[in-house]
C-alpha positions as CSV (number, residue, x, y, z in Angstrom):
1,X,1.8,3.5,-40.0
2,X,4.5,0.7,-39.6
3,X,6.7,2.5,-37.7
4,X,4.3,3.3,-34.7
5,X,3.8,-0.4,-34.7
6,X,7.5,-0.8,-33.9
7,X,7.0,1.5,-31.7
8,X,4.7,0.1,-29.6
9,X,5.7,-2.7,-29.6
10,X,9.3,-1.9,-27.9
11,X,7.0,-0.6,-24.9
12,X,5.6,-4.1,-24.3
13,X,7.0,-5.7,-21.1
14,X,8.1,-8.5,-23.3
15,X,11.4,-6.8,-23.1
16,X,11.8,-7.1,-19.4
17,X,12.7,-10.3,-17.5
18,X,11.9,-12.1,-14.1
19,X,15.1,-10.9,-12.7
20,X,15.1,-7.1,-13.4
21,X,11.7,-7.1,-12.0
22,X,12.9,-8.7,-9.1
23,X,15.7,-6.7,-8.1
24,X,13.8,-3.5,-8.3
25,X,10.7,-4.4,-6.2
26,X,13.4,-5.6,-4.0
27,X,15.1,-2.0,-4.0
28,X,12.3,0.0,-3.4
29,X,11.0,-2.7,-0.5
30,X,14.0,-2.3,1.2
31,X,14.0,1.5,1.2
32,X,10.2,1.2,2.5
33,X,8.3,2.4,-0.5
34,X,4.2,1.3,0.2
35,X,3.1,-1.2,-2.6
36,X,1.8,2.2,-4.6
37,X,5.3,3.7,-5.2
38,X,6.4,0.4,-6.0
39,X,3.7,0.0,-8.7
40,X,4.6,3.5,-10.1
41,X,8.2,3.0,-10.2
42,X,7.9,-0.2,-12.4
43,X,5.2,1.7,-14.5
44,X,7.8,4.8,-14.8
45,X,10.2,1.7,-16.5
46,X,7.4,1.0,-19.0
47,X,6.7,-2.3,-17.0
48,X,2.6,-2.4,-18.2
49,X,1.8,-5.5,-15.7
50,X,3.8,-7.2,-13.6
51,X,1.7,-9.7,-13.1
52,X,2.1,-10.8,-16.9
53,X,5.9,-11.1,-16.8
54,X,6.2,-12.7,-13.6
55,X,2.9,-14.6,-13.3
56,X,2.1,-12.9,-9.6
57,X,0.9,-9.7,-8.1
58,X,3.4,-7.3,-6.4
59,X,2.4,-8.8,-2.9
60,X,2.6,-12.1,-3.7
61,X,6.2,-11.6,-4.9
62,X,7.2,-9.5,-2.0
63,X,5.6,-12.6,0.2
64,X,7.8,-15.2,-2.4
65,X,10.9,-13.4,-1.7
66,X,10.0,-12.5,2.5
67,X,10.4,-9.4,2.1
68,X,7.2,-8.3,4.2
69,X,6.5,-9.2,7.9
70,X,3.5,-10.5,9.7
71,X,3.8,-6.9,12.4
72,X,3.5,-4.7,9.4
73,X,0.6,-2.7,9.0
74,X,-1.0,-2.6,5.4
75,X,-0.3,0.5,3.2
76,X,-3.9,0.9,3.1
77,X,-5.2,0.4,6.7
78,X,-2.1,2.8,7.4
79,X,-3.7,5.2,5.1
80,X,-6.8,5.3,6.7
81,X,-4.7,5.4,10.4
82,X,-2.9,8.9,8.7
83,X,-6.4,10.2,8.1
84,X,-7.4,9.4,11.1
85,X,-4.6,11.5,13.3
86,X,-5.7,14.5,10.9
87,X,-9.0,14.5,11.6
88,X,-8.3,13.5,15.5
89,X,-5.6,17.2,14.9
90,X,-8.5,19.1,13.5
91,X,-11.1,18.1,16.4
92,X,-8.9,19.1,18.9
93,X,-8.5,22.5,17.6
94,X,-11.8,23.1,16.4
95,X,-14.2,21.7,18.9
96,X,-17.9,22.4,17.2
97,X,-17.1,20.9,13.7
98,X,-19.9,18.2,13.9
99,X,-18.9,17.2,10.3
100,X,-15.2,16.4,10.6
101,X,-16.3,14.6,14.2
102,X,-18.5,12.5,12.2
103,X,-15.8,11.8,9.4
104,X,-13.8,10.7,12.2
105,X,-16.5,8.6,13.3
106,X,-16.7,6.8,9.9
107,X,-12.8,6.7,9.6
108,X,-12.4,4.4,12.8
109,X,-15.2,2.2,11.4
110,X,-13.4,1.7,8.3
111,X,-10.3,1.2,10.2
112,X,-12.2,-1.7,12.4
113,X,-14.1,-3.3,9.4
114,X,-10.0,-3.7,7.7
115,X,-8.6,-4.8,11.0
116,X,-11.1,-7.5,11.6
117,X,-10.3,-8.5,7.6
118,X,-6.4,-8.7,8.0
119,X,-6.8,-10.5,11.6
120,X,-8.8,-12.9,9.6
121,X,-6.4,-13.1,6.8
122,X,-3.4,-13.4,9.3
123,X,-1.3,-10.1,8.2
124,X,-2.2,-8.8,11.6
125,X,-1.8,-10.2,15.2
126,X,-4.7,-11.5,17.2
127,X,-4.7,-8.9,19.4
128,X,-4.1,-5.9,17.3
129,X,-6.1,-3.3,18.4
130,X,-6.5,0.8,16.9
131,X,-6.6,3.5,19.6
132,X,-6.1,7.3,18.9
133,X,-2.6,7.2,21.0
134,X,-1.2,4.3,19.2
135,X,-2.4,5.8,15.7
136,X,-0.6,8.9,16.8
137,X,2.5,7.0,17.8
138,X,2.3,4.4,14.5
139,X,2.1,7.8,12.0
140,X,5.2,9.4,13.8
């Protein structure tokens, strides 16, 4: 019983400091890895929380260090802008599919609802505005 105690306890992210932390996050940024990967790299390193070793989430760190820029689109408004160019894909070749019309519909209202949040928040220019040939350009 003692021994999966040590065990355990080796996993802990006690064993990792600021600095190693750092450097990755500042890796995979730099290669362009979304927030996600980033998140599952450091888990893959037995890093449970990042948040408990360096006393911030992954975006606040990648604001602390600049490593993000005010023109960049947000991994998960991008996400959204990918599903989007599917379903605008699938419309155009199948032109009575009602449903995946009105998934599209509720795609682009999602994507408005996020782009009014991150013009509020300031990650996104004032004038930053979705349209089906910019999405198409953006996901290229």
């Amino acid at each position: 019983m003692e021994e999966t105690n040590k065990e355990r306890t080796e996993h802990r992210t006690d064993k990792f400091d600021k600095k190693e932390i750092y450097d990755k996050i500042i890796e995979l940024t730099k290669k362009g890895e979304p927030k996600a990967k980033i998140g599952l790299a450091l888990k893959k390193m037995k890093v449970r929380s990042i948040k408990k070793v360096t006393g911030k989430r992954l975006s606040k760190v990648q604001d602390e260090l600049k490593l993000t820029s005010k023109n960049e689109i947000p991994d998960d408004l991008m996400a959204l802008i990918k599903k989007a160019v599917k379903l605008i894909k699938h419309k155009d070749s199948n032109k009575k599919d009602m449903t995946s019309k009105r998934g599209y519909q509720l795609t682009v209202s999602k994507i408005n609802r996020l782009r009014n949040y991150y013009i509020r928040q300031g990650k996104l220019p004032k004038g930053w505005i979705y349209s089906d040939d910019s999405a198409k350009l953006l996901v290229k």
